[in-house]
C-alpha distance (Angstrom), angle and dihedral (degrees) to the residues before:
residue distance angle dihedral
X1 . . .
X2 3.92 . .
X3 4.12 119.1 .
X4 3.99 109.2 -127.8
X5 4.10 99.0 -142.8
X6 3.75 115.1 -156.2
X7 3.96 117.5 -166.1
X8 3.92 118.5 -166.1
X9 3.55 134.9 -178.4
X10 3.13 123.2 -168.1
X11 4.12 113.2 -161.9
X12 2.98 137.6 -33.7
X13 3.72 96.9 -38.5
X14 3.60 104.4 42.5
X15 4.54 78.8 40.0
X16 4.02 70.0 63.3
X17 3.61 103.9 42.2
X18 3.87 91.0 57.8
X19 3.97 90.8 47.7
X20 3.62 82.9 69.1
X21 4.04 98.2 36.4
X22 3.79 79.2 53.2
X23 3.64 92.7 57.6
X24 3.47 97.4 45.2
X25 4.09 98.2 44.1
X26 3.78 75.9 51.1
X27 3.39 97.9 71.2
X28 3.63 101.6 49.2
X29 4.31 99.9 -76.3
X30 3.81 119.0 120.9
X31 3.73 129.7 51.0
X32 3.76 127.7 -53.1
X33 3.98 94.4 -126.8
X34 3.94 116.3 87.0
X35 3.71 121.7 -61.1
X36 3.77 115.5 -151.2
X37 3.81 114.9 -162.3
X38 3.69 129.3 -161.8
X39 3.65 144.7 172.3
X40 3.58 137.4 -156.8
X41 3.40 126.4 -165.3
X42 4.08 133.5 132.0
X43 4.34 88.1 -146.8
X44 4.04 97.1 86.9
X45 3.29 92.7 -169.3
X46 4.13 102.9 33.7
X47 3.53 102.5 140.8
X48 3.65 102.2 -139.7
X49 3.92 84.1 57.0
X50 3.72 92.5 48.2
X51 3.58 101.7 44.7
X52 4.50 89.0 58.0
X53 3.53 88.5 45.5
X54 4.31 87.9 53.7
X55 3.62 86.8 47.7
X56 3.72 100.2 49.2
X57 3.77 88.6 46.6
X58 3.85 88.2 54.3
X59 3.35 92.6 50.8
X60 3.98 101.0 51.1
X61 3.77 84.0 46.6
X62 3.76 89.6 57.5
X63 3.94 85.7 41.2
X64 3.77 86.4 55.2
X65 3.72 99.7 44.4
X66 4.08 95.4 48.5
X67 3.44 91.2 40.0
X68 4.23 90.2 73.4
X69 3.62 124.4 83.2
X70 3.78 97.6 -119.6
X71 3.80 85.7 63.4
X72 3.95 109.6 12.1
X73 3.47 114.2 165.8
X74 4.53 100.7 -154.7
X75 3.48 103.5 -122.6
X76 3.44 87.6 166.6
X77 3.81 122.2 64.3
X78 3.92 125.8 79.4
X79 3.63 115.6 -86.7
X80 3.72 91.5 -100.8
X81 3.23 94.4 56.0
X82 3.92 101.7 55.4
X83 4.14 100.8 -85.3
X84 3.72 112.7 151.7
X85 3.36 118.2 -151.3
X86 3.93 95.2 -165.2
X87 3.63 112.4 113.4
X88 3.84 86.4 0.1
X89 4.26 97.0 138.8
X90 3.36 120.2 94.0
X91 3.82 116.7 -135.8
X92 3.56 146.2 177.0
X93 3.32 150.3 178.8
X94 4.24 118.3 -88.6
X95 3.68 86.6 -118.1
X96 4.08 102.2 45.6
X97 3.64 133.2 -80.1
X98 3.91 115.9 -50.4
X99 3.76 83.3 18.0
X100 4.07 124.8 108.1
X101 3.94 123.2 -96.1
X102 3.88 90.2 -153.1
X103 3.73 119.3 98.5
X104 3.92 117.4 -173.6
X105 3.55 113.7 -153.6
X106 3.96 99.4 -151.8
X107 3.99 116.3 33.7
X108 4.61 108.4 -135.1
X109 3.87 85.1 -99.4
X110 4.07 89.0 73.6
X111 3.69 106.2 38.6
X112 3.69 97.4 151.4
X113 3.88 134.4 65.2
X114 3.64 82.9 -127.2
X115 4.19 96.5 51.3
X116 3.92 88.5 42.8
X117 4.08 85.6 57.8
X118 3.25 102.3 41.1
X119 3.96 91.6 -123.9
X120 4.23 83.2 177.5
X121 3.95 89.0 59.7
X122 3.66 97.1 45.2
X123 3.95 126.9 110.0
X124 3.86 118.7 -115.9
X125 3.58 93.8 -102.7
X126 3.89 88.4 49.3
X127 3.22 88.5 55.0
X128 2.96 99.8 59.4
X129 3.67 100.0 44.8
X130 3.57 88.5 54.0
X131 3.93 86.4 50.8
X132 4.16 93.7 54.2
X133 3.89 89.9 43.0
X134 4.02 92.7 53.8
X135 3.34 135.9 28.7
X136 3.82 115.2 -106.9
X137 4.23 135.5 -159.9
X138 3.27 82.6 -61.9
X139 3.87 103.8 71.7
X140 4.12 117.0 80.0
X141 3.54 111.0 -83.6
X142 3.80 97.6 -99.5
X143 3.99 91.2 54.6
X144 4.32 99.6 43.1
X145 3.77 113.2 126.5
X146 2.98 121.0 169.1
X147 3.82 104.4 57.3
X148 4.23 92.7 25.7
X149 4.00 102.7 132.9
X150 3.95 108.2 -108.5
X151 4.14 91.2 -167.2
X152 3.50 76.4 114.2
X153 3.32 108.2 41.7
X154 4.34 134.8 -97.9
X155 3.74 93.7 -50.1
X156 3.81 97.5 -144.7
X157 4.05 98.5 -40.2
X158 3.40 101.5 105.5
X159 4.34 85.9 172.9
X160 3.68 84.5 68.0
X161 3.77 96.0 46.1
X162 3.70 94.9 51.4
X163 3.78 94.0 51.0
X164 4.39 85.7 51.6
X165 4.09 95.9 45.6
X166 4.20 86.7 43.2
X167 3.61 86.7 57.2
X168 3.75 98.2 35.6
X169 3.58 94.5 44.4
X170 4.07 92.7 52.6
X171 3.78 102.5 25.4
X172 3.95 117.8 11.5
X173 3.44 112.0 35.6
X174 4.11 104.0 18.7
X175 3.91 96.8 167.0
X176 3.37 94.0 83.1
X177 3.73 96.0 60.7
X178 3.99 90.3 39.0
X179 3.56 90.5 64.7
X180 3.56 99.5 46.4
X181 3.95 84.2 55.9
X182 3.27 85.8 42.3
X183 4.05 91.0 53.7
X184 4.17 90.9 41.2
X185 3.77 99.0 49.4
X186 4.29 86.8 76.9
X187 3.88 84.6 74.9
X188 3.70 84.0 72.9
X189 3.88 88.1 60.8
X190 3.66 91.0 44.5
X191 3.60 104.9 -99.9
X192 3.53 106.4 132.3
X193 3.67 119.5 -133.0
X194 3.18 139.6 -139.9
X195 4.15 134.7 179.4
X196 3.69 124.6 -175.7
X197 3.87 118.5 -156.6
X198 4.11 117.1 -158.2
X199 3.72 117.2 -175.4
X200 3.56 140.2 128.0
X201 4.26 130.7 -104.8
X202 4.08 96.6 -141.5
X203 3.49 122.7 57.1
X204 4.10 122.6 37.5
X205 3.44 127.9 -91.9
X206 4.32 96.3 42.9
X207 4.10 88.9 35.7
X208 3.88 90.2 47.0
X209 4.11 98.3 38.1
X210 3.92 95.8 35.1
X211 3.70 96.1 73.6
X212 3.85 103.3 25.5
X213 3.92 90.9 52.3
X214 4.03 94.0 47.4
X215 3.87 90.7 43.7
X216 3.90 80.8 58.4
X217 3.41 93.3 47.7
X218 3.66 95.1 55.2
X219 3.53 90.3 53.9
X220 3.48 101.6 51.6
X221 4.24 86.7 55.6
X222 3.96 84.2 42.7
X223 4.32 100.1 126.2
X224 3.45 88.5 -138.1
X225 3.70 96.1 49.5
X226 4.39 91.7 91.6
X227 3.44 94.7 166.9
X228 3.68 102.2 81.3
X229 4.03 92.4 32.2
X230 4.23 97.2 -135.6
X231 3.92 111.8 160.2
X232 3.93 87.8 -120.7
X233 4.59 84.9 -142.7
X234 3.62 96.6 55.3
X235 3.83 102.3 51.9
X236 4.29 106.9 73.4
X237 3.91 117.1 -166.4
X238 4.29 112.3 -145.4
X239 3.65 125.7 177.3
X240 4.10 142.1 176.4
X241 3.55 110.1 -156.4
X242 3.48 117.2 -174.3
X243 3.80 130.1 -138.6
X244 3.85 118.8 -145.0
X245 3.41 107.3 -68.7
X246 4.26 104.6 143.9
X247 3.67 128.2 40.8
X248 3.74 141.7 -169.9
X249 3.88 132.8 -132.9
X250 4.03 112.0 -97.1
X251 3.80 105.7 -104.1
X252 3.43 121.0 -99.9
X253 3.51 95.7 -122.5
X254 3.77 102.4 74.9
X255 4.02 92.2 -160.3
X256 4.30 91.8 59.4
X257 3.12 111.1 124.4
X258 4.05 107.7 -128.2
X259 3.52 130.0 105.7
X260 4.08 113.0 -92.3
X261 3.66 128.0 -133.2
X262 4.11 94.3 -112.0
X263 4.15 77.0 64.0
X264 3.84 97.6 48.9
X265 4.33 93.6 79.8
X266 4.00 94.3 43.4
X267 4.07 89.0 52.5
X268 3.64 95.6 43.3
X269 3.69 90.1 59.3
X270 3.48 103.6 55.9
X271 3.37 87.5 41.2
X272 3.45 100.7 65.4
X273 3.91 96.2 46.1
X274 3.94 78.4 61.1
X275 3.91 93.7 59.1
X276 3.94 91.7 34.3
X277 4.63 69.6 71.3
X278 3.53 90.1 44.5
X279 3.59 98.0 53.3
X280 3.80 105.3 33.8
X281 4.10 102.0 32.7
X282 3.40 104.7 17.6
X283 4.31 101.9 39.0
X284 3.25 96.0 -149.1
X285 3.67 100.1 151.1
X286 3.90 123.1 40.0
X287 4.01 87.1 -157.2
X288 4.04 121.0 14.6
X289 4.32 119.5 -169.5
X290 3.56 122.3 -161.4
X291 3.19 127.4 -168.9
X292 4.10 143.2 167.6
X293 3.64 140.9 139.4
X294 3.51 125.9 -104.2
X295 4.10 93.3 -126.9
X296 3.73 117.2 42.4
X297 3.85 115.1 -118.3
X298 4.00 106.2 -118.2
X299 3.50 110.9 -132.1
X300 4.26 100.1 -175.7
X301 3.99 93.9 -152.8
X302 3.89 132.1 83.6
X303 3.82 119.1 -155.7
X304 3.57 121.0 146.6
X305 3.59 104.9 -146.1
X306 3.96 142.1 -54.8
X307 4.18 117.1 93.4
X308 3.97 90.0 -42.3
X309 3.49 85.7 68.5
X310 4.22 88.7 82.6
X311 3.83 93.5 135.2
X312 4.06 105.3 -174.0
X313 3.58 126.8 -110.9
X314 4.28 111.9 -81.3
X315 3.43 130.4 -160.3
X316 4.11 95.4 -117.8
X317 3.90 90.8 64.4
X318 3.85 89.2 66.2
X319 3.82 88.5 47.3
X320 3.83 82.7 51.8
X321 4.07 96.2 41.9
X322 4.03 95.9 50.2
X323 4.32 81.0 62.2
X324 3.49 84.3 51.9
X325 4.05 92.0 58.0
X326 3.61 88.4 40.6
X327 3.57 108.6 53.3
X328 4.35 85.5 40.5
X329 3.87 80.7 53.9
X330 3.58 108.0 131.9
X331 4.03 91.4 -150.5
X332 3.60 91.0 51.9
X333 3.91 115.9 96.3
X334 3.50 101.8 -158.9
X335 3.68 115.6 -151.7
X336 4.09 124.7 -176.6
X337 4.03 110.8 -86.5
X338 3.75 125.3 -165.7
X339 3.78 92.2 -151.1
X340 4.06 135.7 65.3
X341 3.46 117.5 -113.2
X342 4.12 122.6 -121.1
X343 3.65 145.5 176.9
X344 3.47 138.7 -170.0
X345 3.68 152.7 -154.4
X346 3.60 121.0 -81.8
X347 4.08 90.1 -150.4
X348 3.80 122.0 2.0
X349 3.92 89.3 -145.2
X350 4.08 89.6 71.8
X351 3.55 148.9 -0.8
X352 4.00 129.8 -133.7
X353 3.82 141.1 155.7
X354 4.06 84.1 -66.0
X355 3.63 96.5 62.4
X356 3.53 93.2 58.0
X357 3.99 118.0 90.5
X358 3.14 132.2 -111.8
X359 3.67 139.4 72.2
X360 4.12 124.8 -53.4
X361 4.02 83.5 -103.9
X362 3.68 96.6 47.3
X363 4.10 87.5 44.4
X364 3.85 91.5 54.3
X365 3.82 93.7 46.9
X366 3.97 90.5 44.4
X367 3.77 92.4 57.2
X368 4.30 101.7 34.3
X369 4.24 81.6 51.9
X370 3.67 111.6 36.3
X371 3.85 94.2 31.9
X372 3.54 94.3 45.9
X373 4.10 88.6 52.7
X374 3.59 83.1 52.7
X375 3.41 88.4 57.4
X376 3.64 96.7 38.0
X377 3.83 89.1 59.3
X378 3.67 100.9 50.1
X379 4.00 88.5 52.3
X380 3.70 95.5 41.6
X381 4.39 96.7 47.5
X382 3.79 88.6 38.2
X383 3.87 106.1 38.0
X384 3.58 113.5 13.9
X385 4.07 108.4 38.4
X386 3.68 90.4 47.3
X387 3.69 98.6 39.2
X388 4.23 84.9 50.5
X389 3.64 77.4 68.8
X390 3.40 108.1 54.3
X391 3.95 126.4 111.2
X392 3.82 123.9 -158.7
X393 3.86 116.7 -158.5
X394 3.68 118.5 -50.3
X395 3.69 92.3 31.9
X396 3.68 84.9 -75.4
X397 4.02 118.0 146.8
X398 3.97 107.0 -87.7
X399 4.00 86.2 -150.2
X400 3.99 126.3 153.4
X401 3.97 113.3 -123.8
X402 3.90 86.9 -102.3
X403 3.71 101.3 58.2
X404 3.72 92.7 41.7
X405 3.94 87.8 52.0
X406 3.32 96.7 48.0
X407 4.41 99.7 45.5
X408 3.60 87.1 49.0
X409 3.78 104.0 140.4
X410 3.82 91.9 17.3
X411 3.74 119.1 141.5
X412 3.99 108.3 -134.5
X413 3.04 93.8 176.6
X414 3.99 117.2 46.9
X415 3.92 112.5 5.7
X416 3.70 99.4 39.4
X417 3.95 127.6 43.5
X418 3.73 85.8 86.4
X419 3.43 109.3 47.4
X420 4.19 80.0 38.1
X421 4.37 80.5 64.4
X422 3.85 91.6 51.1
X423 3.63 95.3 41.2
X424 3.54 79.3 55.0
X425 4.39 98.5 41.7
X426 3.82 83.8 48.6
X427 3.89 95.9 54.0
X428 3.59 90.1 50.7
X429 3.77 96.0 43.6
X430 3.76 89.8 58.3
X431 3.59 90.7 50.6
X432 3.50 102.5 51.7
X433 3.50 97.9 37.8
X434 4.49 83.1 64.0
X435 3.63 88.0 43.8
X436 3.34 95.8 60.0
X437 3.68 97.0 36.5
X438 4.31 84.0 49.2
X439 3.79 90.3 44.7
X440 4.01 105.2 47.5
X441 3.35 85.4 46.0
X442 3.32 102.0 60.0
X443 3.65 105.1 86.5
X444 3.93 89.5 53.0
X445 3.35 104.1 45.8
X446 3.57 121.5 60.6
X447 4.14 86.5 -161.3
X448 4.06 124.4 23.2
X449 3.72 82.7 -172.0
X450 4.39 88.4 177.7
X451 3.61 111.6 76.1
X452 3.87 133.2 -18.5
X453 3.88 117.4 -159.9
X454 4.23 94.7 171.9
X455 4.03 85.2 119.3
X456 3.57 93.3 60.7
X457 3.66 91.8 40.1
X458 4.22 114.1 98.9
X459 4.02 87.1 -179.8
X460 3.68 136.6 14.4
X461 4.26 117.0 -174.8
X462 3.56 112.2 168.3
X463 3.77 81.4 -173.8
X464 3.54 97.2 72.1
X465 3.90 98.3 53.7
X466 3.92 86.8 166.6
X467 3.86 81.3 55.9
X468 3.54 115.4 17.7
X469 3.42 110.4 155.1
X470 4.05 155.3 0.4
X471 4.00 134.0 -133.9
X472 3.54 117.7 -129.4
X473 4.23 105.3 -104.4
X474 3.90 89.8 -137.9
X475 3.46 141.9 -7.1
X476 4.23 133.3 -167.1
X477 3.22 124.3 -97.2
X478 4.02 94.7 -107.3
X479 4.12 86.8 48.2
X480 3.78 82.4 59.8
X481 3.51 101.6 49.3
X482 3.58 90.6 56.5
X483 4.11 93.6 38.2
X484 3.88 90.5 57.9
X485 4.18 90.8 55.6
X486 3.96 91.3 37.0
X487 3.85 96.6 54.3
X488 4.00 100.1 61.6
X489 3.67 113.7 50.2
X490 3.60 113.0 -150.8
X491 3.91 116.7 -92.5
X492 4.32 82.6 -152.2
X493 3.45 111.1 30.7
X494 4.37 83.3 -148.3
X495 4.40 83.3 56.3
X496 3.62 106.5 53.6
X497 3.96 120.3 174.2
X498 3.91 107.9 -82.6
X499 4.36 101.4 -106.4
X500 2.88 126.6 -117.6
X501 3.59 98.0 -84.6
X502 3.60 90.9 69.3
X503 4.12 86.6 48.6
X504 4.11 87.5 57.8
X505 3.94 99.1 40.3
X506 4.44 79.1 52.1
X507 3.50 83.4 45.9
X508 3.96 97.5 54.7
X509 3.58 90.5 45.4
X510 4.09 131.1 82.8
X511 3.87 94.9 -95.7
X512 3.86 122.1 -154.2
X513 4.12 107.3 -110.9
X514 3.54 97.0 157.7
X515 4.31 105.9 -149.4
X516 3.61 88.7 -16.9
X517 4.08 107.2 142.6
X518 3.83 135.3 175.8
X519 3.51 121.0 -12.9
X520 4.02 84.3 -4.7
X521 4.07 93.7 62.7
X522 3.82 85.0 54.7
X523 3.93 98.8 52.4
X524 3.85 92.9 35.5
X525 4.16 88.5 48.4
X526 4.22 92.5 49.5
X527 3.35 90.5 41.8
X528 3.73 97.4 50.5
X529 4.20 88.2 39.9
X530 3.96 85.0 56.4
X531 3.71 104.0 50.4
X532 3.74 123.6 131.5
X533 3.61 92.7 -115.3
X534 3.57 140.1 -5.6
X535 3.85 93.6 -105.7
X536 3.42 133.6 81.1
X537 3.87 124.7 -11.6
């Protein structure tokens, strides 16, 4: 029977977390039945939020456009026999293909606590329960509830978020919860489901939606709960919850009304003696990750919400992504634990392919397929799309015998120049998302010892974490050579990544792509040429 994965985020962090689960399903890791992704967040335009759902819509467009004959990519066949794993999960938005990923708790017309519960409806003694459990016009500005704006999301009070998605999630804005029915009714065919929540505990909307969507969850799969008829055993509940690990400058405006970073510590602790409940007496989740860093990432800006939000990708959210691919592992049996699971650093001076968890297999996979992408996209933006270009004299093509062997059959003209653009978007995703990772880092760790794009980098600002940095527009061919070995640092110092010698020779010779065609043989023929090694995939 198939698995039915479910992927969640839940504000701006776990809008984060799936950036980089994104990324890494990208490259081949995660499981070969459907992914459905979804995130939930009341800031419409937060730009962490916004920038996962623009890569997940790149990447089913990609999915769409190498999943045709005219330019398959063969996801298929064994390794030996051509397969490319690259771009080899399927995925799809929560709420179908073509449809949105985004669900917003509270619709414009509500944009108070106060409009979402009907305060002008209420009895007098609702009233004034509603007035003892949040604070009215009465409070100073910077501690009002019950009419603070939520266009941009909870602002640090995750008390008042919980009470908005509760109502949302059962009154407002029921689609949400439909599909999730929707999603958990397979069980009853057999399929075995399994949803995986990613969020953090500080802050508002991921510390306020985290818990009250998984308590919901564990309803729904409740055996006594008949009404929705979900076999209880086939429907698993996984989540990474992230300790602080970033924070924000306090506002300038001393009266705002958002939580400050001096707050973020305090709320984190009682927070976690309330899922310590969830996980023990309630069982809630059948497998809970946590994860943090042991010195917070300074991000030097304060903005609240909407598109300025755009925090930068952190090292922690891989951490927090690789539980993702684990618990949607299809060779994992996952069985209900009363305790969180952790990992830690090998050496708090630096941080390599060792440091990250997972199992010796997992590790291997993790660094042949995501550092091999890396790879893939420096040779790809910086050789191939420019050389596709090229004109010799006459106006004839000024190609090298491998790229004319391996776009034999391709359309230039009609199926191509767009998918050529996302080919070309999804190369320079990759790469900034391991810039950023490599350059926030830097002050932490003594030695990122996983990747290191500064060649390709024309400017680095860790001041502008909105903003932080620029990819060089075109490099020479010998700055390339040296770029592809630089980029992926060596998970054994004795195995370095074949050079790009090797990647040429590969490139000369008939390469194994399987049923790739079109556009596809070209991607799955690069790719292959600009593996790690020449074992395994």
């Amino acid at each position: 029977m198939a698995i039915v994965n479910v992927l969640l985020g839940v504000g701006g962090t776990g809008a984060k977390i799936i950036e980089s689960t994104l990324v890494l399903m990208s490259t081949g890791l995660g499981p070969q039945d459907k992914v459905y992704i979804g995130l939930i967040d009341q800031d419409n335009s937060n730009g962490n939020v916004v920038r996962a759902d623009r890569l997940l819509n790149l990447l089913c467009k990609l999915r769409r456009g190498f999943g045709t004959s005219t330019n398959a990519i063969d996801w298929t066949s064994a390794d030996a026999n051509g397969g490319t794993p690259l771009l080899s999960v399927p995925l799809e938005p929560l709420f179908g293909d073509g449809g949105k990923a985004h669900w917003r708790p509270a619709p414009d017309n509500t944009p108070t606590l106060r409009d979402i519960m009907r305060h002008q409806d209420m009895l007098a003694d609702e009233q004034a329960l509603f007035d003892l459990l949040f604070r009215g016009d009465a409070a100073n500005p910077q501690d009002e509830e019950q009419t603070m704006d939520l266009a941009e999301g909870y602002r640090g009070r995750a008390h008042v978020g919980a009470a908005a998605l509760v109502s949302a999630v059962n009154h407002d804005q029921p689609e949400f919860r439909r599909r999730l029915v929707e999603l958990m009714k397979t069980s009853n065919g057999g399929d075995e489901v399994r949803i995986f929540m990613a969020g953090s505990l500080f802050g508002g909307t991921g510390a306020a939606g985290f818990p009250t969507i998984a308590r919901m969850l564990h309803k729904l799969r409740d055996p006594d709960n008949q009404q929705e008829q979900i076999q209880a055993d086939k429907v698993k509940l996984g989540g990474a919850l992230m300790l602080p690990y970033f924070r924000f400058s306090d506002p300038n405006d001393a009266t705002a009304n958002v939580i400050t970073a001096a707050q973020l510590l305090p709320q984190a602790r009682v927070a976690l003696e309330f899922y310590q409940s969830l996980l023990q007496q309630e069982g809630v989740f059948d497998r809970l990750y946590v994860s943090g860093w042991d010195e917070m990432f300074e991000l030097g800006y304060h903005e609240p919400g909407r598109a300025e939000q755009k925090n930068p990708p952190l090292l922690p959210e891989l951490v927090a992504a690789l539980a993702a691919i684990d618990f949607l592992d299809p060779a994992q049996t996952i069985k209900a634990a009363s305790v969180p699971l952790v990992a830690a650093r090998r050496n708090g001076e630096g941080f390599g392919w060792a440091d990250l968890p997972g199992t010796n297999e997992t590790k291997e996979r993790l660094y042949t397929r995501l550092g091999g992408a890396l790879r893939f996209a420096v040779w790809w933006l910086y050789r191939v799309e420019p050389t596709i270009d090229k004109r010799g004299l006459f106006g004839s093509r000024g190609w090298p015998k491998w790229l004319a062997k391996l776009s034999d059959g391709v359309d230039w003209q009609n199926s191509t120049p767009e998918m050529r653009q996302d080919m070309k978007d999804y190369s320079q995703v990759l790469l900034d998302w391991a810039s950023s990772m490599q350059l926030f880092s830097e002050p932490r760790i003594r030695s990122l010892s996983l990747w290191d794009t500064a060649r390709i980098r024309s400017r680095s600002d860790i001041t502008k974490p909105t903003d932080p940095l620029d990819l060089h527009l075109s490099r020479e061919e010998s700055e390339t050579l040296d770029d592809l070995q630089a980029v992926l640092q060596p998970s054994d110092p004795n195995a370095p990544p074949v050079d790009a010698r090797v990647v040429y020779s590969d490139l000369s010779t008939p390469l194994a792509v399987g049923k790739s065609r079109g556009l596809g043989k070209l991607v799955a023929g690069v790719h292959r040429a600009t593996r790690p090694f020449r074992t395994g995939a």
